[in-house]
C-alpha positions in Angstrom: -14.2 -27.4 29.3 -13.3 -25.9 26.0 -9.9 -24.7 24.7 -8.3 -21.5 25.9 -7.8 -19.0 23.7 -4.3 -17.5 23.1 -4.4 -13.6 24.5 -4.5 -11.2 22.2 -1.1 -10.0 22.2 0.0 -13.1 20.9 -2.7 -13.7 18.8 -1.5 -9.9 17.5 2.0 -11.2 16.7 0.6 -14.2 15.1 -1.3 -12.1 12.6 1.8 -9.9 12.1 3.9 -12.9 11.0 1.4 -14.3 9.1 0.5 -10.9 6.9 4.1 -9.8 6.8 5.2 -13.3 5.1 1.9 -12.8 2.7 3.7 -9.7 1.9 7.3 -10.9 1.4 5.6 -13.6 -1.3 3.5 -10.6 -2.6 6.0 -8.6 -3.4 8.5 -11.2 -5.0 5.5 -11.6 -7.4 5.2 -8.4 -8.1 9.1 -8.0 -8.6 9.0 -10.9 -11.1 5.8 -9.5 -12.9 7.0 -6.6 -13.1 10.3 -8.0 -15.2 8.9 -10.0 -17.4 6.8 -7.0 -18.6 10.2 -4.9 -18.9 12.0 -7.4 -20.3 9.4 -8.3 -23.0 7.8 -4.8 -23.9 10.7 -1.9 -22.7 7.7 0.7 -22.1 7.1 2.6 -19.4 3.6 2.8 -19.9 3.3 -0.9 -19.7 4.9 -1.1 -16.2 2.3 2.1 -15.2 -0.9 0.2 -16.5 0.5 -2.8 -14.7 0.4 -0.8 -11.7 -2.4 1.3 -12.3 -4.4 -2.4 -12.4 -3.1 -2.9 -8.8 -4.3 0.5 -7.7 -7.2 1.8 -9.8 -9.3 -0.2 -8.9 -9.4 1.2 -5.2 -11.2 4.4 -6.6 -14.6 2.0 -7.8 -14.0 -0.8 -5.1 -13.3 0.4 -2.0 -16.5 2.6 -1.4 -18.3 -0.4 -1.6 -15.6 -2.4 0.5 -15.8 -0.1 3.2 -19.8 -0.4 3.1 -19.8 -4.4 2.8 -17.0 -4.5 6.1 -19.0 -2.1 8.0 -22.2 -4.1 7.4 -21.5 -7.4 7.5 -18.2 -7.7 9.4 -14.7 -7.2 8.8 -13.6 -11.1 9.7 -15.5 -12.4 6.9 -15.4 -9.8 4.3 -10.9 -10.2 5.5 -11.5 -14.6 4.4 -13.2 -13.2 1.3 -10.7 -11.0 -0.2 -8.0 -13.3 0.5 -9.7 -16.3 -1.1 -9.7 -13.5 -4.0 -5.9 -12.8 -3.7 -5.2 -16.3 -3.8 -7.2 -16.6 -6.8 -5.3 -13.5 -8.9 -2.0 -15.2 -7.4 -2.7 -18.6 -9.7 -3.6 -16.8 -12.6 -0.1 -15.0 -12.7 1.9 -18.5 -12.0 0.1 -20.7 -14.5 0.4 -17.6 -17.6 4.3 -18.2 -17.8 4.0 -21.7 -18.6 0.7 -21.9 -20.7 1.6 -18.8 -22.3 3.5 -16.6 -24.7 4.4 -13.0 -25.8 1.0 -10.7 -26.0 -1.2 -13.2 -24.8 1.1 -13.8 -22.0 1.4 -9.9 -21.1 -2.4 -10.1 -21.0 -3.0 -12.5 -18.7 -0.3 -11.3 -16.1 -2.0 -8.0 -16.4 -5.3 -9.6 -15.5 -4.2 -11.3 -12.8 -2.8 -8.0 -11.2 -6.3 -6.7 -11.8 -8.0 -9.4 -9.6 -5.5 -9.2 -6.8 -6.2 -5.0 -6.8 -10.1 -5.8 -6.4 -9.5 -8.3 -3.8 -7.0 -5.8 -2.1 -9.1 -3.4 -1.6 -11.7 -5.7 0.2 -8.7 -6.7 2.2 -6.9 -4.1 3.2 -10.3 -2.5 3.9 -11.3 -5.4 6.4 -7.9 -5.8 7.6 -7.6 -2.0 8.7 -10.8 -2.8 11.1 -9.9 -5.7 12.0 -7.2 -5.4 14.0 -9.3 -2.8 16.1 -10.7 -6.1 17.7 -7.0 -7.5 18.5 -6.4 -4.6 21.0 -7.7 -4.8 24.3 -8.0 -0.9 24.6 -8.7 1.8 21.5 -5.5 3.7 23.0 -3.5 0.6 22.1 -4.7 0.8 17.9 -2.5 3.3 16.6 0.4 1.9 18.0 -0.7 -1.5 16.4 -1.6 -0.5 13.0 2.1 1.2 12.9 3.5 -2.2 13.6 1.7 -3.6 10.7 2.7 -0.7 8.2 6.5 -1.9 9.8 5.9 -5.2 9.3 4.5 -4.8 5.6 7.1 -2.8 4.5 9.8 -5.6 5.5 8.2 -7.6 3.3 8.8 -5.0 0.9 12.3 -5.3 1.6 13.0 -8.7 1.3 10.5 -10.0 -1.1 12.2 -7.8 -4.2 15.4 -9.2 -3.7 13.5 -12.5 -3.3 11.6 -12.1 -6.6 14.6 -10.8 -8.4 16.7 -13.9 -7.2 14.5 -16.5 -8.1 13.9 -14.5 -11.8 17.3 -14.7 -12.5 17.9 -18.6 -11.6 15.2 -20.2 -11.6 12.7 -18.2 -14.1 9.5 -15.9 -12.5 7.2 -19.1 -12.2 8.8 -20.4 -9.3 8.4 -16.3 -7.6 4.7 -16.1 -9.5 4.0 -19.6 -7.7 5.3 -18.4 -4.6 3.1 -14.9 -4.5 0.1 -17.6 -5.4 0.7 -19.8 -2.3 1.4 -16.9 0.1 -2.2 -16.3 0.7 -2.8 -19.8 1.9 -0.8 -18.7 5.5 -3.4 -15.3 6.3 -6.4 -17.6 5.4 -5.7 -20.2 8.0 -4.4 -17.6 11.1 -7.6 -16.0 10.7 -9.5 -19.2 10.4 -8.4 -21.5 12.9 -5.5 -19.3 15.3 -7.2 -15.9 15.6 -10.4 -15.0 18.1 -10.9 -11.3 18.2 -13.1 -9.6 20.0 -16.1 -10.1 17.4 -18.9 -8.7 20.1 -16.5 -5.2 20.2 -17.4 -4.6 16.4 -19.7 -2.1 15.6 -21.5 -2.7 12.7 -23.8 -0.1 10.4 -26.7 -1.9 9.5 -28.5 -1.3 5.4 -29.9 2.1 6.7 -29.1 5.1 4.3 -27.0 6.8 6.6 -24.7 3.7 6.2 -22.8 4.6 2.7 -19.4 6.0 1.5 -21.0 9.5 1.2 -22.6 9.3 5.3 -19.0 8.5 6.3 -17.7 11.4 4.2 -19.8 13.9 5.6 -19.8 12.9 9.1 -15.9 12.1 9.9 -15.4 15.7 10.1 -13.4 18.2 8.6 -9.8 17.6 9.7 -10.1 13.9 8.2 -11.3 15.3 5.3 -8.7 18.0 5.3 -6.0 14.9 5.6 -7.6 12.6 2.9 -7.8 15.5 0.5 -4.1 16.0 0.9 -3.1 12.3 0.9 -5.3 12.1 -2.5 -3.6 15.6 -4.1 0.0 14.6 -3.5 -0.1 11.1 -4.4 -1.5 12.2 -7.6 1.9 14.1 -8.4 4.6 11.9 -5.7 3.4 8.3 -5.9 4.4 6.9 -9.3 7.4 5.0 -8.1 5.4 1.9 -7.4 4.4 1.9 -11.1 8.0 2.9 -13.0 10.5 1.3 -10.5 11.5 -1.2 -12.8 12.2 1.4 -15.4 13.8 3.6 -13.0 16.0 0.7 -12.1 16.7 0.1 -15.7 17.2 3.4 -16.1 19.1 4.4 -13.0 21.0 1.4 -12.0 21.0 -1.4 -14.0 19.0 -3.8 -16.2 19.2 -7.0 -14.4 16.7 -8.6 -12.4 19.2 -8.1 -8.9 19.3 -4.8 -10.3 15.7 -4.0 -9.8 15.2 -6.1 -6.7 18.4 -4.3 -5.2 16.3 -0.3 -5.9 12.7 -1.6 -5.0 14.5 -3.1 -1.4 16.1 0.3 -0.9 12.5 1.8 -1.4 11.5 -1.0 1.4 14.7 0.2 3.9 13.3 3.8 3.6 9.8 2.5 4.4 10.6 0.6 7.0 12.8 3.3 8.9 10.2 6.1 8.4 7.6 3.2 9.4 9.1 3.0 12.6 9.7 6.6 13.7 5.9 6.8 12.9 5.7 3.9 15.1 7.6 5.3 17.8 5.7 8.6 17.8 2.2 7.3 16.5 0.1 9.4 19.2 1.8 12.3 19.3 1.9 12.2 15.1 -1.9 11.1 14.9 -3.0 13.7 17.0 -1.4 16.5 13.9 -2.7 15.2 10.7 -0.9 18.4 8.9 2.2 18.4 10.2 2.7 14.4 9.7 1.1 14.3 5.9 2.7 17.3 4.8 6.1 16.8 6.3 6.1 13.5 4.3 4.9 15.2 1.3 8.0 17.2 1.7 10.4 14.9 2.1 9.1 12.6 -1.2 9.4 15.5 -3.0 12.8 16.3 -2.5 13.4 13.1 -2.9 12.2 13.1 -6.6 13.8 16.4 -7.2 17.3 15.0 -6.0 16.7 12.3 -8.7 15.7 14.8 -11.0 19.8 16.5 -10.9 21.1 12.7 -11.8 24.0 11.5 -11.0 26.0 7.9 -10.0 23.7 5.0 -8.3 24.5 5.2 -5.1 23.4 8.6 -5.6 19.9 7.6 -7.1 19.7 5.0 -4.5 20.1 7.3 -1.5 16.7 9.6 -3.0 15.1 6.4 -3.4 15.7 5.5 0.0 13.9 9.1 1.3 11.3 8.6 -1.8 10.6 5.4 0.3 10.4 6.6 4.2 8.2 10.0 2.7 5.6 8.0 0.5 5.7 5.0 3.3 4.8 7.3 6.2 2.4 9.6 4.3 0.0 5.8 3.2 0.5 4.9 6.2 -0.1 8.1 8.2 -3.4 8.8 6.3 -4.7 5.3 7.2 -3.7 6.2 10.6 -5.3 9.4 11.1 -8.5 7.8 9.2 -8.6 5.3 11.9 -7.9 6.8 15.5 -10.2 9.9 14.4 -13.0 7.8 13.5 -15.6 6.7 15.4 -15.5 2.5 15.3 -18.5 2.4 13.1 -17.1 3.9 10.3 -13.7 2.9 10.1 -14.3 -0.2 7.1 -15.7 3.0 5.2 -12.9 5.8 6.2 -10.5 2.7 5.6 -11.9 2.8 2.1 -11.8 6.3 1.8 -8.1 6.0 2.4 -7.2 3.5 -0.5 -9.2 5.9 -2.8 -6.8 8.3 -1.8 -3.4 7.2 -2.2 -4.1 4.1 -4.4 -6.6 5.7 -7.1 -4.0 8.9 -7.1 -0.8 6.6 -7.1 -2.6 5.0 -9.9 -3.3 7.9 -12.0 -0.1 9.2 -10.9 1.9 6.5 -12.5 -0.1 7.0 -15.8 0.6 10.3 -15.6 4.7 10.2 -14.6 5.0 8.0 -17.7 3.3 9.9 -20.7 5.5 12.8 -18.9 8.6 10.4 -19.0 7.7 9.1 -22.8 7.6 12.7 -23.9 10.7 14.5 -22.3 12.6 11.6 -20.1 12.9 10.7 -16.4 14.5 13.6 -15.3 12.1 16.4 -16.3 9.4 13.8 -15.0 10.9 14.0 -11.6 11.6 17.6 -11.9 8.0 18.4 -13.1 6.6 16.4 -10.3 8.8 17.2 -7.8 8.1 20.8 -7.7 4.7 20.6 -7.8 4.9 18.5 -4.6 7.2 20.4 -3.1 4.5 23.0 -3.3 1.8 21.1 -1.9 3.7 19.9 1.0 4.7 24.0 2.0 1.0 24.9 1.8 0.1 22.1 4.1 2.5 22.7 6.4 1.8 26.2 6.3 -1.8 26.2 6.6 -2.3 22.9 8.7 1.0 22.1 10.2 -0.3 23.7 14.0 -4.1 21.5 14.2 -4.6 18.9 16.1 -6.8 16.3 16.0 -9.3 14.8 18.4 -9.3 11.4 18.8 -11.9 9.0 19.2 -13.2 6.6 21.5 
């Protein structure tokens, strides 16, 4: 007699542990990245390609992620991509020591373009995977909101984390740490995790099977709600990109410094993460309302940085820049996968990175030529009105729909 398999609310919580520490490593990586290129080139559009590499990539990968996950199953395409991460991880910790100055900048920046590829394989697979960890469909978007918790504290405490281990030990020991942190999702979904695998839906190679087929045949209130999500992170989600010149900018230039702003970003995530949580139905159910109060809160938010003032100040906006862009990510991805039918959630997964990576992306690039050519405050001010507008004509025209959900 074989081996019991754990139930799958514990294998759940196992795979919540596991991704959420991933994420802590992630981010102290990141974090540690992120001030070396400060610290060695003091541009702002340095820290926004940085990012951009991270993100852009979503707008040429993920179509084809969503297609591969949806063909050929999200468990294995989810051991790929993280194979992949691991492998984008290395190449960040072994540049500090083999490397110097431009050539060093270079290959950091490389290795943040392999770990955007991978991610959007991953978080593509991972979206569809945890379909096959819930015993019911009604029990998903409760689930998916206790990842998007989950993640976020690892945004939290993997800044402070990075920031820590940049100031006294040097950001190989946090590069080598992001590296490793892939190692722990590999084996969970190797040897602890068995999900429902004859639950999946697949697509098959027929024509009706691409990025375009899922476009045309979500419906139009997804398409209303990706269009939104890909509009305003375009003009609200260049934080990602600039925080550790907003840091420098706004509260200090030491490594604590940064790690202290990026973990208030994370505390803001995490508490609009979990009033999304609490209210995930009733939320999913009114794609306009949800997306474009968020909207409206990031862009007050950036407008409130935009008047200046001390740090506490600056750190109270980046706390509601945090909960508005947290819940509006995760929000879309929500909506993208409770409206969908199961086989086309790997592509509407996709679909959703393109829309708030590929615009946070171009929005960094954006926020810093603006922030090059007339400083931080008229980019924030600039920006901020813009979404502020975009939010009130959401709310206005879409804030009463509701949304069907599907089986």
């Amino acid at each position: 007699m074989g081996r019991s398999n754990p139930p799958l609310r514990k294998q759940r919580q196992i795979f919540l542990w596991a991704s959420g520490l991933s994420t802590a490593g992630s981010f102290a990586g990141l974090t540690a990245k992120g001030w070396v290129l400060m610290n060695g080139t003091s541009n702002p559009l340095v820290l926004a390609l940085h990012f951009a590499l991270l993100s852009l990539p979503t707008l040429l990968v993920s179509g084809p992620a969503g297609v591969v996950t949806d063909r050929h199953g999200c468990e294995k395409v989810l051991v790929w991509a993280q194979w992949g991460l691991l492998a984008g991880g290395s190449l960040g910790a072994i540049a500090i020591p083999i490397s110097s100055g431009l050539n060093q900048a270079l290959l950091l920046l490389l290795s943040t373009l392999v770990v955007g590829i991978a991610s959007a394989y991953e978080l593509t697979a991972r979206n569809k995977y945890c379909s096959l960890l819930v015993d019911s469909p009604q029990e998903l978007g409760a689930y998916l909101t206790s990842f998007s918790v989950v993640f976020n504290v690892g945004k939290l405490v993997g800044p402070p984390i990075g920031g820590w281990l940049v100031a006294f030990t040097g950001p190989s020991l946090a590069l080598l740490l992001d590296a490793s942190s892939y190692l722990l999702p590999i084996a969970t979904v190797v040897w602890l995790l068995h999900p429902r695998r004859d639950q999946e839906k697949r697509s098959g190679h027929a024509m009706g099977t691409s990025l375009g087929a899922a476009w045309r045949g979500c419906g139009i209130p997804l398409r209303q709600a990706l269009g939104f999500t890909a509009l305003f992170c375009l003009v609200g989600f260049f934080h990602p990109g600039l925080a550790p010149y907003m840091a420098f900018k706004l509260v200090g230039a030491s490594p604590q410094d940064l790690g202290l702003f990026t973990s208030i970003l994370a505390a803001g995530s995490i508490s609009g993460g979990l009033v999304l949580q609490r209210h995930s139905i009733w939320l999913s159910q009114r794609p306009g309302l949800l997306l474009g109060s968020c909207g409206l809160v990031t862009a007050l938010g950036q407008l409130g940085l935009a008047i200046g003032g001390q740090p506490l100040w600056s750190l109270a906006m980046a706390f509601a820049i945090g909960a508005g862009t947290a819940v509006l990510l995760s929000g879309a991805n929500l909506i993208c996968q409770v409206g969908a039918p199961p086989q086309l959630r790997g592509r509407m997964a996709g679909l959703a990175q393109i829309a708030f990576l590929g615009g946070g992306g171009l929005s960094g690039l954006l926020a810093a030529g603006i922030t090059m050519e007339w400083g931080l405050s008229w980019c924030c001010a600039l920006l901020g009105t813009i979404g502020l507008g975009l939010a009130m004509a959401e709310l206005w025209r879409h804030g009463k729909q509701k949304l069907v959900l599907a089986d």
